[in-house]
C-alpha positions in Angstrom: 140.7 249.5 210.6 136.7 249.3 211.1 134.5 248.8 214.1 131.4 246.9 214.9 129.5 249.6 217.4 126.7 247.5 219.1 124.3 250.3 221.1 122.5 249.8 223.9 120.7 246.0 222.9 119.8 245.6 226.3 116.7 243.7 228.0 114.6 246.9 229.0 114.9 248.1 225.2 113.4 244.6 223.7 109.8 243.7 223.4 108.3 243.3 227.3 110.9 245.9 228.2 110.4 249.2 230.5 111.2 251.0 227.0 110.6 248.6 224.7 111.5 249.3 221.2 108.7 247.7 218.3 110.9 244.7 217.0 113.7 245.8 218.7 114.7 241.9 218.9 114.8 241.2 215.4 118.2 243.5 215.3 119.8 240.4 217.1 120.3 237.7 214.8 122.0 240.3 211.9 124.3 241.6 214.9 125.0 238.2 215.7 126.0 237.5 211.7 127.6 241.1 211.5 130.0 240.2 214.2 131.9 237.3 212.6 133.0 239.6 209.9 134.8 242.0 212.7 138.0 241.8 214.8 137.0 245.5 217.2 133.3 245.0 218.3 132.2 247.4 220.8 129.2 247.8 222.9 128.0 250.4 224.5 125.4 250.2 227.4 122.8 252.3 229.1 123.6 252.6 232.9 121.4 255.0 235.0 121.3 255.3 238.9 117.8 255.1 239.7 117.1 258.8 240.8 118.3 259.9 237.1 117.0 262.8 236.1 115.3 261.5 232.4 113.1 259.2 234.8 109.4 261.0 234.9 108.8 259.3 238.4 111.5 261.5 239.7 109.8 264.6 238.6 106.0 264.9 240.9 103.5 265.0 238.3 105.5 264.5 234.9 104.5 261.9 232.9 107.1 259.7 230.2 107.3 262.0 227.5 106.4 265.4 229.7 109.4 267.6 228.8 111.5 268.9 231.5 114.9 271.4 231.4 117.6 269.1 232.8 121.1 270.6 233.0 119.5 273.7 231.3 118.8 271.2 228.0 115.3 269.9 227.0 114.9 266.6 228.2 112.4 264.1 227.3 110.7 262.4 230.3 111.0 258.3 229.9 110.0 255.4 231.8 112.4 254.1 234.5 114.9 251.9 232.5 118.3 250.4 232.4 118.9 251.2 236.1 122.4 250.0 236.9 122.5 246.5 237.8 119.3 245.7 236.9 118.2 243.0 234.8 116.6 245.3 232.3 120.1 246.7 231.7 121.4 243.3 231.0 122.3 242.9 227.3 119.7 240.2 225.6 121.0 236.9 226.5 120.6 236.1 222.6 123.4 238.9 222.2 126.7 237.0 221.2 129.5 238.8 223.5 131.9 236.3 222.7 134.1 238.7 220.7 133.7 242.3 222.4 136.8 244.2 222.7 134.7 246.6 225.3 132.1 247.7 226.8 131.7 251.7 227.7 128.6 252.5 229.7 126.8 255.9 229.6 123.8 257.9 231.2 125.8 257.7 234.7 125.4 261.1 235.8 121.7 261.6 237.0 121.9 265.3 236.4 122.0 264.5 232.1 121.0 262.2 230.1 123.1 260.3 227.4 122.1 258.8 224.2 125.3 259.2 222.3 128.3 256.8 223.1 130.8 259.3 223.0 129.4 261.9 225.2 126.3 263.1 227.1 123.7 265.0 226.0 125.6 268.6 226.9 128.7 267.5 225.8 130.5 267.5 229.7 131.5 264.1 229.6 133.2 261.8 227.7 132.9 258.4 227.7 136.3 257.6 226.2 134.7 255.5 222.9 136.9 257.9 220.7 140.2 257.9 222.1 139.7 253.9 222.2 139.4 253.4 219.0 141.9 255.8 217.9 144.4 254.0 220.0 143.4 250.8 218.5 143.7 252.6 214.6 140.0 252.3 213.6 138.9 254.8 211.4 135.4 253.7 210.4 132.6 252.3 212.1 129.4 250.6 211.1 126.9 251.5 213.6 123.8 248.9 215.1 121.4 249.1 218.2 118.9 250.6 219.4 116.8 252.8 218.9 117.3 254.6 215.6 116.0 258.2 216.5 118.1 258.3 220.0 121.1 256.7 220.9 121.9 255.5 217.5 121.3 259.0 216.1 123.2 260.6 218.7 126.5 257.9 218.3 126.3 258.3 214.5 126.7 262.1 214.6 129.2 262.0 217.4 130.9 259.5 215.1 131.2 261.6 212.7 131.7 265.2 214.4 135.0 262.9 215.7 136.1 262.4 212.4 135.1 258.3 211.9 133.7 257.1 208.7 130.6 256.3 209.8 128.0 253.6 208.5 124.8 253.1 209.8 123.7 249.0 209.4 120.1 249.9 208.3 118.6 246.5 208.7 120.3 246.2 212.2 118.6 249.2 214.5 114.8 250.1 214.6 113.1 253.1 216.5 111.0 254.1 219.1 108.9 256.5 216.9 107.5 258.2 219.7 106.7 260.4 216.3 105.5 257.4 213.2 108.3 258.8 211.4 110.9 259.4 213.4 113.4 256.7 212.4 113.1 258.0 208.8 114.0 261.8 209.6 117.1 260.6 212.1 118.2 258.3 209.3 117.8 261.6 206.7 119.8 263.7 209.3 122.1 261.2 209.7 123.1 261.0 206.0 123.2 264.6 205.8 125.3 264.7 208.3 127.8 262.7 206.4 127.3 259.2 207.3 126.2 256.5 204.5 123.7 253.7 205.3 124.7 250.2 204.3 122.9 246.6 204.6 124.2 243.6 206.5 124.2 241.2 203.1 126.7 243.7 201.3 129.2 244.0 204.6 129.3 239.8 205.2 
């Protein structure tokens, strides 16, 4: 069975967000489309406390992308975002949600951060994505969201450390590109990782 994965398209991501991915929105409308072709569509969503530890205004001095050790792991400093219950952790109100099987919410702990939507960055938690879909017989997942080079990265390898055939939807994520080519060297270690990239026109 396959899996539509929809990460973190959430209002503080999109253009005017607090971390606001270039074209971030234009991932919305092929999600939308994606979706009708699939029965298990899962989202995952970003869901800090506000004193979280990747937040730079909770470090005196540090500025978003000052690098800190957090949990004894290098951690990238980032604007406040996606605090829980916020409306910039809101998924985009464009977002059909209609068909979502679940929702599994990550970056909780304030002592690590979270980009993958299987575990956190150290690997001490688990979100529960993969025994989910294992109970529910998927075996491959395409793979959409935001942003390329971070959460999208991280869930593809998890993905595929877990043993899911893993597709990345290349015309449905973008990047940050705190680096310009960023995107392009997450997608490369992606692949050689093991995971193939697909288009949305050859899946609908």
């Amino acid at each position: 069975m396959e899996a539509l994965l929809i990460i973190d398209v959430q209002n503080d991501f999109l253009p005017d967000g607090a971390l606001a991915v270039p074209d971030g929105d234009l991932v919305i409308p092929v999600i939308n489309q994606l979706q009708k072709r699939f029965d298990m569509i899962i989202a995952t969503q970003d869901w800090h406390p506000a004193n979280h530890g990747s937040f730079a205004a909770n470090h005196e001095g540090k500025q978003p992308g000052d690098m800190v050790l957090l949990s004894d792991v290098s951690q990238i400093l980032w604007p406040v975002h996606c605090v829980q219950d916020s409306s910039g952790a809101d998924f985009h109100p464009s977002l059909d949600r209609e068909k979502w099987s679940k929702v599994f919410r990550k970056g909780t702990n304030p002592l690590v951060d979270s980009y993958s939507g299987f575990f956190d960055n150290n690997r001490m938690e688990d979100t529960g994505l993969s025994s989910y879909l294992r109970q529910n017989g998927v075996d491959t997942v395409y793979v959409t969201g935001l942003a390329t080079d971070y959460c999208v990265k991280f869930t593809v390898l998890d993905a595929l450390s877990e043993g899911f055939i893993t597709c990345l939807v290349g015309d449905a994520t973008k990047g940050v590109n705190i680096g310009k080519d960023d995107s392009n060297e997450a997608i490369r270690d992606m692949v050689k990782a093991g995971a193939k990239i697909v288009y949305s026109d050859s899946i609908i």
